[in-house]
N, C-alpha and C positions, 0 to 999 in steps of 0.2 A: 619314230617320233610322231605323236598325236598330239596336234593345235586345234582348243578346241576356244571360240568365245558364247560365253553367255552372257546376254542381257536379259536384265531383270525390272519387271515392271510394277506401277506403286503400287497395286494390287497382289503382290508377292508372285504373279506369275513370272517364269523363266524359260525364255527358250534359248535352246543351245545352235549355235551353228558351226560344221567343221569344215563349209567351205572355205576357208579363209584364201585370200588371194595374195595376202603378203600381211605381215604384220612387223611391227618393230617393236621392244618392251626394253626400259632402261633403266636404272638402278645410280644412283651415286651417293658416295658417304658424307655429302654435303648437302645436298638436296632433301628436303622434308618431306620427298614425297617419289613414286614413281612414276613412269609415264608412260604411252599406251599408245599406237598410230597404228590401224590396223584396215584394211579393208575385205568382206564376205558376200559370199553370194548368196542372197536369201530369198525367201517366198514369202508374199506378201508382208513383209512386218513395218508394222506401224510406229514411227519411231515417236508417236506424241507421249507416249505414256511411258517410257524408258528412262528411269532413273539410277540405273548403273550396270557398270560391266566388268566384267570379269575375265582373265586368261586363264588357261589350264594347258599346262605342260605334261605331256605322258600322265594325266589325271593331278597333279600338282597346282593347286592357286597359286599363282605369281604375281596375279595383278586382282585387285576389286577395289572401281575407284567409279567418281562421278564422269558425269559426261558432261563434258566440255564442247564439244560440237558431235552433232550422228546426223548425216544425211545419207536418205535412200534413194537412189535414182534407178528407173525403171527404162529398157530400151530391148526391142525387140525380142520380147516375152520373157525376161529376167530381171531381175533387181541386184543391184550392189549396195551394200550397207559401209558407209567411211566413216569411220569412228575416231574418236580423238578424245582421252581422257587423262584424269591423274588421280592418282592413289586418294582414300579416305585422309588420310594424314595429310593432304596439301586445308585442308579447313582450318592445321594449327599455322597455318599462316593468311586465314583473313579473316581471323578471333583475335580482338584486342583486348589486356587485361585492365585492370580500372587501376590508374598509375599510383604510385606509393612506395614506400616499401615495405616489402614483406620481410620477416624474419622471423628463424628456423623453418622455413618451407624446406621441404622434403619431394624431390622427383613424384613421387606415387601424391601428393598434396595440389601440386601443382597440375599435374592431369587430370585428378578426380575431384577437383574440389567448384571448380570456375562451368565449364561450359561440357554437358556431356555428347560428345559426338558421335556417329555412329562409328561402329566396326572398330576403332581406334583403339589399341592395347598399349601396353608401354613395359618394360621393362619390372622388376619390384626394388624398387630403392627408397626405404624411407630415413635414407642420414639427413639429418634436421638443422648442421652443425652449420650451415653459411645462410645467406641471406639472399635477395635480389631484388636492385631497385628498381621496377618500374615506369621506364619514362613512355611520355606520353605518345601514342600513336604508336608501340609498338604492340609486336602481338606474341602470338603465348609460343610459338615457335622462336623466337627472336630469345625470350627468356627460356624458354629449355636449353637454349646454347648458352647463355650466362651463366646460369645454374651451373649445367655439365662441365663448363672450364671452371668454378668454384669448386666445387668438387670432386673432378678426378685429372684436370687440366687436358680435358679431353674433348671431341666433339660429340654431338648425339648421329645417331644415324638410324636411318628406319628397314628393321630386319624382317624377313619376311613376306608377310602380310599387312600393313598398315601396324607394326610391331615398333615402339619408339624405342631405343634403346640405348643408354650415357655411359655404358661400358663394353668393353670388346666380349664374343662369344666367349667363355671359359670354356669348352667344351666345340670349338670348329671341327669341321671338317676339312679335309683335308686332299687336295687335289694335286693330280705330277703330271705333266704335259713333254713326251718328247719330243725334238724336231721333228719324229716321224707322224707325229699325231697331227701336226698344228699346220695350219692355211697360211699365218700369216703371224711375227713379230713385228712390233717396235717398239717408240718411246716418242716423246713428245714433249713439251714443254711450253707452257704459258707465261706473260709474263705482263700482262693487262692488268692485275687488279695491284702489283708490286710496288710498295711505298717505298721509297731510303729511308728518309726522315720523319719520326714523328714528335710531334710538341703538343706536350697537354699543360692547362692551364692550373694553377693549382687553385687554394680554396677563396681566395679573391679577387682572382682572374687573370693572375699576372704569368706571363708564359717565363722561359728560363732556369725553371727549377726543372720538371720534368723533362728531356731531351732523350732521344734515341735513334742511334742511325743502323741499319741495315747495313753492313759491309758486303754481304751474298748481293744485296742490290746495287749498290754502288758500283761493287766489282762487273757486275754486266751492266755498266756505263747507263744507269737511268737513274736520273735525279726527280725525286717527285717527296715536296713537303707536304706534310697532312696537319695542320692545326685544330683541334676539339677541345672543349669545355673540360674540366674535370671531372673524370667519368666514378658518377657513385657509387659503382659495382665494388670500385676498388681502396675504398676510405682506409680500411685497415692497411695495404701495401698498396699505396697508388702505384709507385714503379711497378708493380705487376702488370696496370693497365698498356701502358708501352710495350709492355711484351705479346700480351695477350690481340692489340690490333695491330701489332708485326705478324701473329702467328695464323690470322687471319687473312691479311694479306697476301700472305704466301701460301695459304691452300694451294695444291693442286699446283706444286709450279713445276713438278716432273712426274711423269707417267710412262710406267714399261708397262707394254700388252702383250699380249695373243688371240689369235683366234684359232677356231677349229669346227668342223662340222658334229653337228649336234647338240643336244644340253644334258650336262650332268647333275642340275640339281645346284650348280653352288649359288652361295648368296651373300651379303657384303658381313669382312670380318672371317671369314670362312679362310684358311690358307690353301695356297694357291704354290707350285712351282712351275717355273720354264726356263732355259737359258739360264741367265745370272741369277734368275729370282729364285730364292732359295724360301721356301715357306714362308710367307709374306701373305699379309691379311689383305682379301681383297679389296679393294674400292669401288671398282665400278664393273656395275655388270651391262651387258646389251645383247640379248637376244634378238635375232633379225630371222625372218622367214617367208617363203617363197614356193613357186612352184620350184625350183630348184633343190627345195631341200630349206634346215634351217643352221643358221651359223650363230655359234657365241663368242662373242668376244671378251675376256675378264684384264680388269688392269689393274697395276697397284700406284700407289703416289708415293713420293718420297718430298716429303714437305718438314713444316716443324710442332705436328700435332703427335704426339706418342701413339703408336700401334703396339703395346705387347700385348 
């Protein structure tokens, strides 16, 4: 396994470096973006003119994102470079769109039509058939998850390379893990963002009509009421909207893993087995690496967003 980072500077120079001293790279199907913590030992480089970086896996991009923070420090005749970045795709979340509503916007409309970023690709989808209102102060990531649960009642998640993408792969890959391969199983469970109750206001602001309780939440003894406006998304079947910020709130409330030494290439969506988990679309990926060697870890969630 060959870890290699390159940073690239605004003048289109690139230089490569495969000291790395440990890096960490992570993935998740909720996240609009990836993330990057990594430290190298370099010679002389100058990090003023550095405006992005890259991971390479066995020659594989996995990461090419901005820099968030690079410091070089120098101490008895060497330099360490600590880097700290996130994917091109974290831009569609601090791009606001001009509020409204739109109607018949189409995925491939709404990427290519507002603000052109770099590197950022997306998926090709131009169904036209739903709408999405616009409210104020949000950004164009916020409305790609609108859009995607109008559309396929699903979430977006970013494949790849800075790859947005509002449907699962048709075509995964396909991964089997036995106990004798793997370092390390579990599971895990959050339960931080979990609402019971929610109440939305209907079209003159009076609550009581729209009501919704979470029994899964209740049943693990937390009481937590959420009161909101009537959300525009969902004029046609507002009861949808109750479902939709239940569905939200229970992202991510159960997680089975593994790890194992090495990487194989997988990536979120991609199926995955081990233990119980029987070909299951991954969620989350995290490469980790070291003078030791490098370890992946993949996990799947078991929430109420559809994975087929």
């Amino acid at each position: 396994m060959t870890a290699v980072i390159a940073f690239t500077f605004a003048d289109g120079t690139v230089v490569r470096e495969d000291r790395l001293l440990n890096f960490t790279f992570r993935k998740d199907i909720y996240l609009a973006y990836t993330t990057l913590y990594a430290s190298a030992a370099v010679d002389g480089l100058d990090p003023s003119g550095i405006t992005e970086v890259s991971l390479f896996l066995d020659g594989l991009m996995v990461h090419h994102g901005l820099i968030d923070s690079l410091t070089v420090t120098s101490s008895g005749g060497g330099s360490i470079a600590a880097v700290s970045s996130r994917s091109f795709t974290s831009l569609l979340c601090q791009n606001q769109l001009e509020p409204g509503v739109k109607f018949g916007i189409s995925i491939n409309a709404l990427m290519d039509s507002f603000y052109p970023l770099p590197y950022v690709t997306h998926e090709d989808n131009s169904d036209t058939s739903s709408y999405i209102n616009v409210e104020k102060n949000t950004t164009m990531w916020e409305n790609i998850v609108n859009l995607t649960y109008k559309l396929t009642g699903g979430h977006p998640f970013i494949r790849s390379t800075n790859c947005v993408r509002v449907t699962q792969v048709p075509d995964p890959q396909s991964f089997s893990y036995s106990p004798a391969q793997l370092l390390t199983t579990g599971s895990a469970i959050s339960g931080k963002r979990l609402v019971s109750h929610f109440h939305m206001a209907d079209i003159s602001g009076e609550y009581g009509h729209f009501d919704y309780e979470d029994t899964d939440v209740t049943t693990a003894k937390i009481v937590r009421h959420k009161y909101f406006d009537l959300d525009m998304q969902f004029l046609r079947e507002p009861s949808d909207a109750l479902l939709y910020h239940d569905q939200v709130a229970f992202r991510g409330r159960r997680q089975l893993f593994c790890s194992y030494s090495g990487y194989n290439g997988e990536d979120l969506s991609d199926l995955v087995t081990f233990g119980s988990v029987q070909s299951q679309r991954i969620c989350t990926l995290t490469v980790r690496g070291s003078s030791a060697g490098v370890i992946t870890e993949v996990g799947v969630y078991h929430d109420k967003f559809p994975r087929q």
